[in-house]
N, C-alpha and C positions, 0 to 999 in steps of 0.2 A: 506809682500810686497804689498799685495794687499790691504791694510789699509792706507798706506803710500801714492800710487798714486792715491786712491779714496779721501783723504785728500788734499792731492796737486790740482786736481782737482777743489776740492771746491774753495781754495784761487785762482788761477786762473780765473776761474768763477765771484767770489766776491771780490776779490782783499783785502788790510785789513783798506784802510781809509774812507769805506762804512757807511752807515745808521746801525746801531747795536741795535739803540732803547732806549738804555740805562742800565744801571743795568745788572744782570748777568742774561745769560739764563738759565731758569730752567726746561724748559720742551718746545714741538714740535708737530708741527701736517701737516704734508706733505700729499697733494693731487695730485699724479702723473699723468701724460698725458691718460694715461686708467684708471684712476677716484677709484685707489689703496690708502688706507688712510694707513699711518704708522705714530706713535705717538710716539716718541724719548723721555727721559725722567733722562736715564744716563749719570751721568758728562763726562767720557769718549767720547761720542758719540757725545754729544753735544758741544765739546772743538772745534770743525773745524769748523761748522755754527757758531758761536760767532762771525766770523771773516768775513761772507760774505754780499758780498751786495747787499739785496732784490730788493734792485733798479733798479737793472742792471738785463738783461735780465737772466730768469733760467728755467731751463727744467721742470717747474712747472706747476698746474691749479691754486692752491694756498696752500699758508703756513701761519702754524699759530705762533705765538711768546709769549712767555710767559716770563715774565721778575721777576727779587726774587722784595720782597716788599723796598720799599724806606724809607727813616726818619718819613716820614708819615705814614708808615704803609701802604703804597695804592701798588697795584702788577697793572702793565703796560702790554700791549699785544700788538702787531702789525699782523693784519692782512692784505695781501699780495696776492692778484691775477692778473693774466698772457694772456696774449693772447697767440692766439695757433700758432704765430712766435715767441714766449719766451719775446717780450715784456714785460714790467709791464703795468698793465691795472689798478690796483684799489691800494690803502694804505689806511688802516684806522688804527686807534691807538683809545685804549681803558685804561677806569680805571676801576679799579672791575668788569670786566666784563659787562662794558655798554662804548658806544661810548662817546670821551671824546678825542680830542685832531684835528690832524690834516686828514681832508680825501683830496686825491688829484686823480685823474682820469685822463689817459693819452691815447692819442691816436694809433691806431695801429704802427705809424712809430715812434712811440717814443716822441712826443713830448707832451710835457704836457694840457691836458684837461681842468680839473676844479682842481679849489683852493680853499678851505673852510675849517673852523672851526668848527665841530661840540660838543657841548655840554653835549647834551645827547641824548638815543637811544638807540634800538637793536646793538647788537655788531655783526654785519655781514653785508655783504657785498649785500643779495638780494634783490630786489625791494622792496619786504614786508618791509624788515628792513629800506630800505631806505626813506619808508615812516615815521618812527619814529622820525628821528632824528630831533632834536630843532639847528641851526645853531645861529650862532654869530659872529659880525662884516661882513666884505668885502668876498663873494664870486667871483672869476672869474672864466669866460668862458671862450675857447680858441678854435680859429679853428684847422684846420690840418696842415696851415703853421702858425703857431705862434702867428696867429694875433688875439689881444684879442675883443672878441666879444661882452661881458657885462660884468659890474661891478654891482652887486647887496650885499645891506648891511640888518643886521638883527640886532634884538637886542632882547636876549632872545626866537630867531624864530620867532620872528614875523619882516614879512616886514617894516623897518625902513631907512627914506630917501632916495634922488633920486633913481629910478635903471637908470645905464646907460648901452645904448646897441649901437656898433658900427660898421657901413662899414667897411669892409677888408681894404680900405686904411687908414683906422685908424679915419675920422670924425664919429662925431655923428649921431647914426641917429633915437634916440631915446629915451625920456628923461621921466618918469613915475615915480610923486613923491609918495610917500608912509608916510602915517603917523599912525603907530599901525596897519599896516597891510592891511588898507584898502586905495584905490587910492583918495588921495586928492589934489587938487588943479589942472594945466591944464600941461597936457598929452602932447608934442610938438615931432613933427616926419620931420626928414628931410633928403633932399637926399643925394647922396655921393658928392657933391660940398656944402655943410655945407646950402642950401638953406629952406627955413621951407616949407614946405608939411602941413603940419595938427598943430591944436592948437585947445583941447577939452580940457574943464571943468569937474574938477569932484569933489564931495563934498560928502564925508562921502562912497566912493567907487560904488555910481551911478553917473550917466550925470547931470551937474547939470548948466544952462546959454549958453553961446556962445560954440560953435564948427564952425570950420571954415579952410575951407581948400583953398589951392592954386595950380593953375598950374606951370610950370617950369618958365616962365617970370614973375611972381609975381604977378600973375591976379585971382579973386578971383573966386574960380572953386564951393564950396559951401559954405551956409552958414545957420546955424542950432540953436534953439533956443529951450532949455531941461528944465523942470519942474520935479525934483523927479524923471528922468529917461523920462520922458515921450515927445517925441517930440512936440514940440505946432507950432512952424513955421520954415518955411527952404525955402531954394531956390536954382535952382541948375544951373550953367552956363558953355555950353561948352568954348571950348579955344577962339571963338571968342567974347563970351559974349551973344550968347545968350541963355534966359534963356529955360532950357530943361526941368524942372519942378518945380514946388511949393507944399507948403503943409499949409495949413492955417489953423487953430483951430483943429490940431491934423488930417485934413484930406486930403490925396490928394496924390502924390509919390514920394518917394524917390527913386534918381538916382543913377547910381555909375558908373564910366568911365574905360576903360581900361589902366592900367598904362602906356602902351607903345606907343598903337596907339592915346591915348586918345579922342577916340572913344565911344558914348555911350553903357555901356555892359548890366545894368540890372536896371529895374524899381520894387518898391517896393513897394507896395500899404500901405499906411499908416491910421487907423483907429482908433480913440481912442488914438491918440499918437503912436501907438505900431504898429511894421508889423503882418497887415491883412488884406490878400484878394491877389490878384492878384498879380502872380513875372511874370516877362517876361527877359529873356536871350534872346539875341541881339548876333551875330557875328561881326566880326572886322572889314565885310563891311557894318553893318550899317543892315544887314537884320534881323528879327525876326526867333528865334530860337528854341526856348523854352515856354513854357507856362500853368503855375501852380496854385495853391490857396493854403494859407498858413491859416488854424484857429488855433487859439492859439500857436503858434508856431509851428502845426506840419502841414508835408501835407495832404491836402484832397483835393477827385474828383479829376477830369480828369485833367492828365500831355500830354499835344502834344509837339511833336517833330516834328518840319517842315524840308522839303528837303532844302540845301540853296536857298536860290535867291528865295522859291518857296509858296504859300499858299498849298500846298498839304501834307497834314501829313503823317509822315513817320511812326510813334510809337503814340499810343495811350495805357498811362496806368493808371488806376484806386487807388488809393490809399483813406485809412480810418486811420487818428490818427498816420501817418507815416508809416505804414503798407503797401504793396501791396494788393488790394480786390477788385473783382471785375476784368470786361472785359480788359485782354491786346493785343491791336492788333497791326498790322504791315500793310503796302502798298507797292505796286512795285511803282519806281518813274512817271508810267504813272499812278496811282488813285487806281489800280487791287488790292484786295486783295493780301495779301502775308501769313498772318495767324493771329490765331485767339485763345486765349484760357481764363482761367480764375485762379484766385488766393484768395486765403481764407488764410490771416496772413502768408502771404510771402510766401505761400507754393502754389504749384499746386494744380488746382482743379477742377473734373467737365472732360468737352469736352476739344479735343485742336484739332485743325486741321491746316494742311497747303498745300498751293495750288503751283503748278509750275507759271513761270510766263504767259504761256498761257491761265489759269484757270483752267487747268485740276486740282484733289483732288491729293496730292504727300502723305499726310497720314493722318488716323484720332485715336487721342488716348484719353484715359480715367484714369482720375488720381485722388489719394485719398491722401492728404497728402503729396504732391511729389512722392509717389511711382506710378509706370506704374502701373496699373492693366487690361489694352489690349489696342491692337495698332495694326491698319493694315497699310500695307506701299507699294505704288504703283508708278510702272515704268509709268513715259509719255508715255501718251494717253492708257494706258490701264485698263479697271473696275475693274479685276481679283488683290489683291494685293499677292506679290514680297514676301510679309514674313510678320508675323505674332507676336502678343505677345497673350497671354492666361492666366487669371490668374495671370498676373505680371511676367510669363517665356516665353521665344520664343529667336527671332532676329527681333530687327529693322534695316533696311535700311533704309538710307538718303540720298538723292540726291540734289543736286545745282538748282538754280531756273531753269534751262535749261535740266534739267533731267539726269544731270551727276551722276554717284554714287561718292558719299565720303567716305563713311566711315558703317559697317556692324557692330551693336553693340547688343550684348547677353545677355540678362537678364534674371536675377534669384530670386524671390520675389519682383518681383517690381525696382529692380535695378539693374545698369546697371554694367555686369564682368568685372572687370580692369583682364589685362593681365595676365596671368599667373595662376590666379584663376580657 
């Protein structure tokens, strides 16, 4: 009896004009919601799933398929995982045991993800594996309401002609031709009224001649001129026309505006063709925000963060080769110290102190590696401190710039006791 309505069950479930895979089932491998593997293998057993439809939502993590060998001699699998409202989230179909057919990826409410053809590859479903596989012909994308996002094509895995990628309301809004995988020819980006935004050259998958872009009345917002990657001249025009910056023999700034306010947001210092030296972030109202140095691509020396509207820095931090190193400090928005410490390869390092905002000392600590190794921590206006660290053990207290307490925290080798511990 209780074989019969575990049976019934299933056809219910999978109904019997489903996706079956093909061929007969020869064997199972079920992954249950507590992450239980059971591997099914007798014809018995397996006479009821023959009949169901992986498709369709099932009380699964995932399931494996195995199918008898075909005229070719080749044995078929379909593997099958679930999100954890019994959607189907992933399908992949296999031959001898390597990916080989159709992989399709759906989204939580059921509707369908990506669409592609895979070749060959690990036969599984994880990142690792997903990094293997070789794709062929037309891949799509798809958002959460149905709407397809991009068309991209392969040939053998390698990137072959247009990708196309599109606005929700269905125009284009971006067109990236491919030829052997690498981007060739000019790049064209436009917005959701099919208007062109951007038209960039590229030739053997670097920048190669004109790049040039537009504002939303058709007026030219910059305009760029690439050698081998390398910028050699540009110009750059707000909405009104005038020009906001130049670069000439590889030297001088590059601009970039904000999409919306179209507003200047950041200056890019240009050296040698290539960004080096000086960035500056800009706010929406036009004030100076931000202010960096870029060598060789990574940051170096000092990063200031201005109050808005204000020349007075807010944050001062030190960076080496992208790293944090060196002095990072802080200001109250009248100029007063706010704190003060130091960073060795992203880690704490050294003194740290911080002061209330009347200037009184709120604490001063001592750090190796990020770990506290002592810290004294003191109530406004008084010399004597509140509690203690030794050694990397004690309690720190924190207070608000105003000498409120926030928050009492207990540490034990240097770091700080989460709850319960």
């Amino acid at each position: 009896m209780k074989s019969y309505i575990f049976t019934a069950l299933l056809l219910f479930l999978g109904g019997c004009a489903g996706r079956t895979g093909g061929g007969d089932l020869i064997n199972m491998q079920i992954i249950d919601r507590n992450g239980f593997t059971e591997t099914i293998g007798s014809k018995e057993r397996l006479s009821p799933y023959s009949r169901v439809d992986f498709s369709k939502p099932q009380p699964y993590q995932r399931v494996l398929r195995v199918f008898s060998r075909n005229e070719e001699g080749k044995s078929r699998s379909v593997l099958t995982s679930y999100h954890p409202n019994g959607q189907i989230w992933q399908w992949l179909d296999s031959i001898d045991g390597r990916a080989h057919g159709n992989f399709q990826e759906w989204h939580a409410n059921g509707r369908l993800r990506i669409d592609l053809h895979v070749i060959d590859g690990t036969a599984d479903l994880t990142e690792l594996a997903q990094k293997s596989w070789l794709f062929e012909g037309k891949a799509a994308v798809f958002d959460e309401n149905g709407n397809l996002q991009a068309e991209i094509f392969y040939e053998k895995g390698v990137l072959s002609a247009p990708s196309l990628h599109y606005h929700p309301n269905g125009n284009l809004q971006k067109r990236v031709p491919y030829v052997a995988g690498e981007i060739d020819g000019e790049v064209e980006l436009f917005n959701d009224q099919g208007k062109l935004l951007e038209k960039i050259s590229y030739k053997r998958g670097v920048k190669e001649g004109l790049a040039s872009g537009y504002w939303e009345n058709g007026q030219l917002q910059y305009e760029e001129v690439y050698e081998n990657a390398f910028l050699k001249t540009a110009r750059y025009l707000d909405r009104k026309g005038a020009h906001v910056a130049t670069i000439d023999k590889g030297t001088g700034f590059k601009a970039q505006f904000d999409p919306e306010s179209g507003s200047l947001s950041e200056l890019h210092e240009c050296q040698g063709g290539r960004s080096e030296g000086v960035v500056k972030l800009f706010s929406p109202g036009g004030c100076l925000k931000t202010v960096y140095k870029i060598k060789e691509g990574m940051k170096e020396g000092e990063e200031r963060e201005y109050y808005p509207g204000s020349a007075l820095t807010k944050i001062l931090c030190t960076w080496h080769e992208d790293a944090l190193q060196g002095p990072i400090k802080t200001w109250y928005p009248d100029g007063s110290a706010e704190s003060s410490c130091s960073y060795h390869q992203n880690k704490k390092q050294g003194l740290s102190f911080a002061w209330y905002r009347d200037g009184d000392l709120m604490l001063s600590e001592e750090y190796h590696q990020d770990s506290l190794v002592a810290g004294s921590y003191f109530e406004r206006g008084s010399k004597r401190p509140i509690s203690k660290v030794v050694n990397g053990k004690g309690l720190a207290s924190l207070f608000d710039p105003d000498g409120i307490l926030n928050k009492k925290i207990p540490y034990e080798g240097g770091l700080p006791l989460l709850e319960g511990q």
